[in-house]
Structures are given as C-alpha cells and as structure tokens.
N, C-alpha and C positions, 0 to 999 in steps of 0.2 A: 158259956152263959155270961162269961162277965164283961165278953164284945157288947153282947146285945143288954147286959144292965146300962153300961156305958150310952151308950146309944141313943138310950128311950130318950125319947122328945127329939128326938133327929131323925139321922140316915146311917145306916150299917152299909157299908158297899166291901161283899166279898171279889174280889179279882180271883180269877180262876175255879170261879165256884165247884166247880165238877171233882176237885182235890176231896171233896167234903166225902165221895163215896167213893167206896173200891169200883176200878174202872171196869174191873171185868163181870163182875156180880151185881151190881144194884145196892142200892137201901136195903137194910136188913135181913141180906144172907149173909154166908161164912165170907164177908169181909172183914176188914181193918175194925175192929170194935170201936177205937177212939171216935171214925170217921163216920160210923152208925152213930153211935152217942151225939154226937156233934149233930149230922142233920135233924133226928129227930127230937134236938131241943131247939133248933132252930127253927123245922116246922112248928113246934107247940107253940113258940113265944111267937109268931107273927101270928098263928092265930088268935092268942091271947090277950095281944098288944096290937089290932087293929088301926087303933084311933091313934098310938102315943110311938109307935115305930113305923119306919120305913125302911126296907131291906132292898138291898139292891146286886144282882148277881151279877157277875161281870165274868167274860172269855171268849173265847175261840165261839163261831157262829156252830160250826159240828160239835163241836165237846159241850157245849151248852144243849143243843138237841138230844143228845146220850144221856145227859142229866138229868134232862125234865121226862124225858120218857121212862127214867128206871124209878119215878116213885111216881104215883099218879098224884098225890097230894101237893106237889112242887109246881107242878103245870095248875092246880088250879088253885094255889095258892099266891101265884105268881103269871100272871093271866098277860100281862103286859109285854112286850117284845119291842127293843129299840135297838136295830142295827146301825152303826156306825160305820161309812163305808172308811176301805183302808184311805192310808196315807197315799200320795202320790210319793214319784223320788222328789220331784220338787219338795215338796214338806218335808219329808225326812233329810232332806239336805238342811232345811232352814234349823230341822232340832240340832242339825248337828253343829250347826256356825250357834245356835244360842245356849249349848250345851259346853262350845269350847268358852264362850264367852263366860257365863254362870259359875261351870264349875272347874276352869282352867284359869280364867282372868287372858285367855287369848283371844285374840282378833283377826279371822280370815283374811288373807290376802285378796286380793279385790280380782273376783275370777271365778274362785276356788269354790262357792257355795253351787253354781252351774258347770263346773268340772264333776264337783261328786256327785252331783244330782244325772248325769249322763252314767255314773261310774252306776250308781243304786238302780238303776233302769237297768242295766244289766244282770242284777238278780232276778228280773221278771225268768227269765229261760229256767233258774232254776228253783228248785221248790223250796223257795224262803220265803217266810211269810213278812212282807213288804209291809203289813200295817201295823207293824209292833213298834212301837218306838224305841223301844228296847235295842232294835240293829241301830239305832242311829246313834243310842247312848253310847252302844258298844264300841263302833266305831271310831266313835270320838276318842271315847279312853282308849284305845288300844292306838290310834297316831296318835294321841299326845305323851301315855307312856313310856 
C-alpha cells in the first residue's frame, strides 16, 4: 500500500508482476497470504485511483498470461498489452560495452563489442532468454571481476 500511496499522481511499474501470486494456485486460494494481500490491494487501489494512478506490470510474455488469467479482475483491469520484442546480440553486446563503461570506468578494445555480440548469438541454441538484459549485465560483471 505504501508503493502505490507513493505513486499517486504517477506511475507504479511492478517488474515481474506475477511474483504477486503463488504460481501454482491463483489469487486467493491456499497461497502465500502476503502475495494474496498484496494483489488484492492492488486491485482495489487501481480501481479506486482511476484518474490519479497508473500501474504498470512488467515480465516474461508467458508468466505475464498465467497472471492475468488466475484473477479475472487483472485482465480487465489492465486491458492494455505492450510487447517489447527481445534484444538482438548486437544490443546486448552494446549493454555490455555501456555497462563496462558506467559501472567499471572501462573501455572495450576496439573489436570486442562484435566479438561478444557473435559470442551472445550463440546462446540462441540454448534456452537462455536473450532479451533480459540482466545476461548482458551479468556478463559484464563476472569478466570484469
């Protein structure tokens, strides 16, 4: 409740909104009590704060359809859908030359941004999900480490 006091007059953006309900039960069965409590003050205050809040759910395009289908209140509360297509390796190469740069103070050798960008293409074969940017953060910190 006191995300969305904070809020009013903005934008509330949960990332991995689906964390909000127990993943195997839905909205209010014998799940996580915190995680019931939590959505349904969420639901009420977006109904309640129409005009003075905007919420915004963010995740995975499946775990987000698991979501909205275990409360029916959520889908049509949230009627809106904006997919963002993944990153290429190119892009996730560039997070990761502006992530050494940011939060190393390093600077790629002149190559190296089209070397990892070949290296992240090769995760296509396996089931890593390429549009998190989170691998490219990870990356970074674990060669600069």
């Amino acid at each position: 409740k006191a995300a969305v006091k904070e809020a009013m007059g903005g934008c509330l953006f949960i990332d991995e909104a689906y964390a909000l309900i127990d993943a195997g039960s839905g909205v209010g069965t014998h799940g996580d009590t915190f995680s019931q409590e939590a959505m349904r003050t969420l639901l009420t205050e977006v109904e309640n704060n129409r005009t003075n809040l905007m919420v915004v759910l963010g995740g995975y395009k499946d775990k987000m359809g698991r979501l909205m289908r275990a409360d029916e209140g959520l889908a049509r509360r949230f009627p809106n859908r904006l997919h963002l297509e993944d990153y290429s390796p190119s892009e996730l190469a560039q997070i990761c030359e502006m992530a050494a740069r940011q939060r190393h103070q390093r600077e790629f050798e002149p190559g190296l941004c089209e070397k990892l960008s070949k290296y992240i293409e090769n995760f296509h074969w396996r089931d890593i999900p390429l549009q998190n940017a989170g691998l490219a953060i990870n990356l970074t910190e674990q060669a600069l480490d």
